[in-house]
C-alpha positions in Angstrom: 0.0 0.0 0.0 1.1 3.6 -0.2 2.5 5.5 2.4 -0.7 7.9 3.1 -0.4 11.1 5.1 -4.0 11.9 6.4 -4.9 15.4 6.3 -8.0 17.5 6.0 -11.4 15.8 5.7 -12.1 12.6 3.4 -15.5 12.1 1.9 -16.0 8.6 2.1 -19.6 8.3 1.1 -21.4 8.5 -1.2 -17.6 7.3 -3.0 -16.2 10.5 -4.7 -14.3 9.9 -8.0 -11.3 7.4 -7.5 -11.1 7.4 -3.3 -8.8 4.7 -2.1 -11.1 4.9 1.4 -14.4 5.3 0.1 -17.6 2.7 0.6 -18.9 1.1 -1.6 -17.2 2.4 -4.9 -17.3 1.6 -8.1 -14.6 0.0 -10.3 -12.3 2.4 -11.7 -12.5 4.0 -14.9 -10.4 3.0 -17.8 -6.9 4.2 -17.6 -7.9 6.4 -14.3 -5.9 5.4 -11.0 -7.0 5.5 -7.2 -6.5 8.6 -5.3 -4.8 8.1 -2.4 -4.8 11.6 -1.4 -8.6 12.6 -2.2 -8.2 14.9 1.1 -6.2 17.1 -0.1 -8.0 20.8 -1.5 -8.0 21.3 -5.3 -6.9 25.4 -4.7 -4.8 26.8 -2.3 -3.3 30.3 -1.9 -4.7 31.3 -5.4 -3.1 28.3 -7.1 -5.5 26.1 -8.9 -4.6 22.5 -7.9 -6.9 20.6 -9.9 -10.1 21.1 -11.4 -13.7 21.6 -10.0 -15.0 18.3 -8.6 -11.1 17.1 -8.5 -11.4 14.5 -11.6 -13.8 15.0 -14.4 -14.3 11.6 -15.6 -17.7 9.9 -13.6 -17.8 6.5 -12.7 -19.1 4.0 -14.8 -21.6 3.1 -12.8 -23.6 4.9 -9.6 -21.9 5.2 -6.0 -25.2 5.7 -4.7 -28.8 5.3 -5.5 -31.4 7.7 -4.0 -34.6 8.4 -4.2 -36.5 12.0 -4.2 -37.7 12.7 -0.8 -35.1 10.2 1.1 -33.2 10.7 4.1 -29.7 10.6 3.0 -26.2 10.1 5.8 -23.1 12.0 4.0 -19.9 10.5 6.2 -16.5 11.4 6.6 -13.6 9.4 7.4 -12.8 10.3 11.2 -9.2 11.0 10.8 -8.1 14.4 9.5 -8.3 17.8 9.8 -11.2 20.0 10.8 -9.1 23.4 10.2 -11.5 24.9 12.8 -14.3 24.5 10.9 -15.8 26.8 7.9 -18.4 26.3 5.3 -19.5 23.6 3.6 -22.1 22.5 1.0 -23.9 19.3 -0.6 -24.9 20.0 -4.5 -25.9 18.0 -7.2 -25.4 18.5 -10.9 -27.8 17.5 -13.7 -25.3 18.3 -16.5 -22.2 16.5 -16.0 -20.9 19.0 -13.5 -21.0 22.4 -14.8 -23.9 23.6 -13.3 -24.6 22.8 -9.1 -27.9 23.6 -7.0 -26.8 22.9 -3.4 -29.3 20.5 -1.7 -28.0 21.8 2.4 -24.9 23.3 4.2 -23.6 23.9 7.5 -22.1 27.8 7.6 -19.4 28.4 9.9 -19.2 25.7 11.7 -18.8 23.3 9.6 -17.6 19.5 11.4 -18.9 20.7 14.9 -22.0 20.1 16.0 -24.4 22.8 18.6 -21.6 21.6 21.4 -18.6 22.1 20.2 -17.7 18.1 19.3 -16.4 17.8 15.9 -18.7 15.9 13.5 -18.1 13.3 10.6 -21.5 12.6 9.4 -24.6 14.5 8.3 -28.2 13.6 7.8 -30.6 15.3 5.6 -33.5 14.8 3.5 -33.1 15.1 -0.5 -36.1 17.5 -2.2 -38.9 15.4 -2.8 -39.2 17.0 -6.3 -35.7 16.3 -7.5 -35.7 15.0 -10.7 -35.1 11.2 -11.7 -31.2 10.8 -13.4 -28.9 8.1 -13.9 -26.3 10.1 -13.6 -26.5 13.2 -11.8 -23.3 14.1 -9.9 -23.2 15.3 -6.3 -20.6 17.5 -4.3 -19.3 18.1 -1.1 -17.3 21.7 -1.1 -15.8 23.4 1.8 -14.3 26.6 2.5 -11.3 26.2 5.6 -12.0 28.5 8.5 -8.1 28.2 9.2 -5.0 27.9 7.3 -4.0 28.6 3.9 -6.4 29.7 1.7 -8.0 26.6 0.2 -11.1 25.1 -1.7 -11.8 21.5 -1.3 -14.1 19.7 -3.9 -15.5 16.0 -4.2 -18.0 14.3 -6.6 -19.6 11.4 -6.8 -21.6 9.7 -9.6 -25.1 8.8 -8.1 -28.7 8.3 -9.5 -32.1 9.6 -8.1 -35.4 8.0 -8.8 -39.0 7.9 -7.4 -39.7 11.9 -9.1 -42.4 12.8 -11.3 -40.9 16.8 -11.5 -38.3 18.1 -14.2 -37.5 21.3 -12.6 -35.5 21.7 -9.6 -34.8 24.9 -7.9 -32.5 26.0 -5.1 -29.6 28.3 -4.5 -26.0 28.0 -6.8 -23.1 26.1 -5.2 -20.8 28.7 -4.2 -17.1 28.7 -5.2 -14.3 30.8 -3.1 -10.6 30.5 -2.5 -10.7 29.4 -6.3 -9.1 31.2 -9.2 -11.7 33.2 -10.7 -14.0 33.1 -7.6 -13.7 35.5 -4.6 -10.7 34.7 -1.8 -12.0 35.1 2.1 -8.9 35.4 4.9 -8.8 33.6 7.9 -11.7 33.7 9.7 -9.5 34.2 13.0 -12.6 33.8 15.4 -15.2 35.7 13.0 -17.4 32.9 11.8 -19.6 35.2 9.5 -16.4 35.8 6.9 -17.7 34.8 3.6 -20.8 34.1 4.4 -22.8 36.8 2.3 -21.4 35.0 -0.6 -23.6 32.5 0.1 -26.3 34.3 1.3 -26.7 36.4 -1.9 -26.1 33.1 -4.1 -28.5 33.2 -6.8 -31.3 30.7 -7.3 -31.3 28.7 -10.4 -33.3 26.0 -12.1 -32.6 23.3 -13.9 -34.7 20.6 -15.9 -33.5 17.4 -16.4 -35.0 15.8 -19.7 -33.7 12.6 -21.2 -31.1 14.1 -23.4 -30.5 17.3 -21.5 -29.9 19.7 -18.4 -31.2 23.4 -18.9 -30.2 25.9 -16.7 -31.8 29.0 -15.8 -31.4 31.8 -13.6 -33.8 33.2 -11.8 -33.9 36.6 -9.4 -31.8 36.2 -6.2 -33.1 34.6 -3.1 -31.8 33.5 0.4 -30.0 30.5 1.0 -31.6 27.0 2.2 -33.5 27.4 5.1 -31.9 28.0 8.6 -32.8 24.3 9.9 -29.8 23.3 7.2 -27.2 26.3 8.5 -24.8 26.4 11.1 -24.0 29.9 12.5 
């Protein structure tokens, strides 16, 4: 095996893309190897790492299969680095990844729960109108309270059913720390730093069809409700 030097947090389902730790994951693409290192962020300090959702080649076949409307446990591996917390988000993508509508997120505090403890897992339910896909792609991104100024990004390949809607609305994923995107600093203590970003993310629709994902945008609106943020 590889000499592995844990760091930051590891996603370890649903399996992102290639993660030599994750449950449950699919074979490998052709001529695509395990990442041992699927902790590490894909910017830091203004220096693009790798790209948005770290690898852009899916899975052949699902990580996880959901249905609309289900309860749904996101877990981390319970080593690594918490970096004192910051914000994160769970999105899902209905056309290969270029376009994300984020499903929940815990602001702030992200890997610490109402006591202080640090956290691993999260529980939410999935929309009950989000739309049926074979192959939609969901995301966990996190923005670092502490440290260098990062952006970490997974995806995994998963498929929703039980859905009779085509349209799906909800707030864009933000990106920060990423070249092109706004940078925050350290939040040093001040847990609101970068959250108006994601406060004044815009909403946008998508509709899945058989063939195609079209995006729209529509006027600005709040974030997810505050049952699914942590201040």
């Amino acid at each position: 095996m590889p000499f592995v030097a844990f760091a930051h947090m590891d996603l370890i389902s649903p399996c992102p893309r290639y993660n030599a730790h994750g449950i449950d994951c699919p074979e490998l693409p052709p001529n695509e190897s395990t990442d041992w290192s699927e902790s590490s962020p894909i910017s830091s300090n203004g220096v693009a790492l790798q790209p948005l959702c770290k690898y852009t080649v899916p899975w052949p076949t699902p990580a996880a299969t959901w249905s609309a409307g289900q309860i749904i446990t996101v877990e981390f591996a319970t080593y690594g680095t918490t970096h004192s917390g910051g914000h994160c988000q769970w999105s899902i993508s209905y056309d290969g990844g270029k376009t994300f509508v984020v499903l929940y997120q815990a602001l702030g505090h992200c890997f610490y729960d109402v006591k202080g403890n640090e956290q691993t897992n999260y529980t939410f339910a999935l929309p009950a109108d989000l739309p049926n896909s074979d192959h939609a792609v969901f995301a966990w991104t996190w923005v670092n309270a502490m440290g260098n100024r990062e952006f970490y990004m997974n995806c995994a390949d998963v498929a929703i059913n039980g859905s009779k809607s085509l349209l799906f609305s909800g707030p864009q994923m933000t990106i920060l720390n990423y070249p092109g995107y706004p940078t925050v600093p350290e939040f040093l203590g001040n847990y609101s730093v970068g959250v108006s970003y994601y406060e004044n993310a815009p909403t946008i629709t998508v509709q899945a069809t058989t063939t195609e994902t079209i995006t729209y945008s529509l006027p600005q609106s709040s974030a997810p409700t505050a049952d699914s943020t942590d201040l």
